[in-house]
C-alpha positions as a Markdown table, in Angstrom:
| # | Residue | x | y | z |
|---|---|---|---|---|
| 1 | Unk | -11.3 | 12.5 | 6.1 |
| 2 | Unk | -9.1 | 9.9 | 7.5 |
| 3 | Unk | -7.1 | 10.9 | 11.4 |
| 4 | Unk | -3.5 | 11.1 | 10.3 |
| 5 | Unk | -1.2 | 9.6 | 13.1 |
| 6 | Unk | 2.0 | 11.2 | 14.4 |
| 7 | Unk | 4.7 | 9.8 | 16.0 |
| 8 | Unk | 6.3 | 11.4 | 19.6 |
| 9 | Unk | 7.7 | 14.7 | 17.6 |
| 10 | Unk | 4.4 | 15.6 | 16.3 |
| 11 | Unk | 5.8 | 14.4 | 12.1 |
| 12 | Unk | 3.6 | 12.3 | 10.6 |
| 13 | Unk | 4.9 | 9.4 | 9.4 |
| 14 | Unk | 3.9 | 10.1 | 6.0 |
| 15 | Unk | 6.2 | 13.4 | 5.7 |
| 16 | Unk | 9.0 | 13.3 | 3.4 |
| 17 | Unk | 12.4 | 13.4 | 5.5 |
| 18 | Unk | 13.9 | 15.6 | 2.7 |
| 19 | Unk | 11.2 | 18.1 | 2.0 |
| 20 | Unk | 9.3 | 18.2 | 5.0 |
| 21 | Unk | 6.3 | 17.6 | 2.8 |
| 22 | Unk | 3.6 | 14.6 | 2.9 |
| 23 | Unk | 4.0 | 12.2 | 0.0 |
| 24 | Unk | 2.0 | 9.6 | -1.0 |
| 25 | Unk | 3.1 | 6.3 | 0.2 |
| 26 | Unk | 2.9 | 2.8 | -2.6 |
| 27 | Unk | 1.1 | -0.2 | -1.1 |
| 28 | Unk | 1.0 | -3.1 | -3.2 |
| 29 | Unk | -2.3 | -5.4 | -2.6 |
| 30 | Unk | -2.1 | -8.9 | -3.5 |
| 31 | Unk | -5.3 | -11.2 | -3.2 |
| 32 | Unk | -7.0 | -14.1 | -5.6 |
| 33 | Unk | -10.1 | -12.3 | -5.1 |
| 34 | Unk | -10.9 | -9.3 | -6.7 |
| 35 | Unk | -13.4 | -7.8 | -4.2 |
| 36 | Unk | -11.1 | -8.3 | -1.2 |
| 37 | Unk | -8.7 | -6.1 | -3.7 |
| 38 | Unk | -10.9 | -3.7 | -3.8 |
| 39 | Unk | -12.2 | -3.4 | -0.7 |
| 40 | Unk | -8.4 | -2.7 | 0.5 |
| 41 | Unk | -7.5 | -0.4 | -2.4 |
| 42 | Unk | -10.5 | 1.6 | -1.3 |
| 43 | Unk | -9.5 | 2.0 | 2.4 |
| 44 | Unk | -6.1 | 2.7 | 1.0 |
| 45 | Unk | -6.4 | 5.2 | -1.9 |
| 46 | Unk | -9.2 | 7.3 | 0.9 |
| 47 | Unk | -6.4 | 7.8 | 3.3 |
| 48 | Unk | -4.2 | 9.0 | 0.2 |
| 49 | Unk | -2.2 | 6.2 | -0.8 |
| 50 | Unk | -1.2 | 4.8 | -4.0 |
| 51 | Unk | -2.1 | 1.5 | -4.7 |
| 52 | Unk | -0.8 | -1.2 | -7.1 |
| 53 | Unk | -2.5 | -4.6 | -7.0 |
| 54 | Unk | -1.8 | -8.0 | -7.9 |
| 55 | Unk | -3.7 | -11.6 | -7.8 |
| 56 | Unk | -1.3 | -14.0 | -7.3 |
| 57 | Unk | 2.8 | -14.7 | -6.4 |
| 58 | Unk | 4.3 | -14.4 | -9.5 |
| 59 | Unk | 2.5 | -11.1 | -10.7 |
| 60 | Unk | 2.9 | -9.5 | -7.3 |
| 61 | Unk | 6.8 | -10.0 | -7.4 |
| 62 | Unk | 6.5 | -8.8 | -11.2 |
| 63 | Unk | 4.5 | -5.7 | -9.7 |
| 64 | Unk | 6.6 | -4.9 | -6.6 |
| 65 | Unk | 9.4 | -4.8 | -9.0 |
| 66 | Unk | 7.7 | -2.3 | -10.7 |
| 67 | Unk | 6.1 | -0.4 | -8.7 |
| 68 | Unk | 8.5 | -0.6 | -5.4 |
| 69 | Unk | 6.1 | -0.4 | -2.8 |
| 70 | Unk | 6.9 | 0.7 | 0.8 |
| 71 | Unk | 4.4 | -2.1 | 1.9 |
| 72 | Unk | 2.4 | -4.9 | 1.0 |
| 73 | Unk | -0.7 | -6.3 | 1.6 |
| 74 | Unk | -0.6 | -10.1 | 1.1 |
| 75 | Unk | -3.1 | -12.8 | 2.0 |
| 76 | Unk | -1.6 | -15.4 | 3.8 |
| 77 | Unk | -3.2 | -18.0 | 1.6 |
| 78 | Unk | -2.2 | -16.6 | -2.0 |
| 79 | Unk | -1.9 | -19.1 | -4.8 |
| 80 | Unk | 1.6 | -19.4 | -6.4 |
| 81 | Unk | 3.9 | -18.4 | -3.8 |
């Protein structure tokens, strides 16, 4: 089970403002290589996140369209960007 952090009121940071309840948080990965994907989506989707993913530029801005993620993880070398 992953540690949960809080910030100084004790909240996590992953609680809804309006319902008081956790909700899961969208992070969009965006690699050219599909095991560096899934390596991340793993690590991600343990700690309860949703993931999206995309391999290059133009399908991650087509995906974070889509998917409107809160995040993104994006290698800094990424083809077509």
């Amino acid at each position: 089970m992953a540690a949960e952090r809080f910030d100084r009121t004790g909240e996590s940071p992953f609680a809804s403002e309006t319902s008081g309840m956790a909700t899961r948080e969208h992070v969009l990965v965006v690699d050219d290589e599909p095991p560096i994907r899934n390596v991340v989506r793993g690590f991600l989707e343990r700690a309860d996140m949703q993931v999206a993913e995309a391999a290059d530029g133009p399908a991650a801005v087509e995906e974070a369209r889509a998917f409107v993620p809160g995040v993104a993880v994006l290698c800094i070398m990424l083809p077509g960007l």
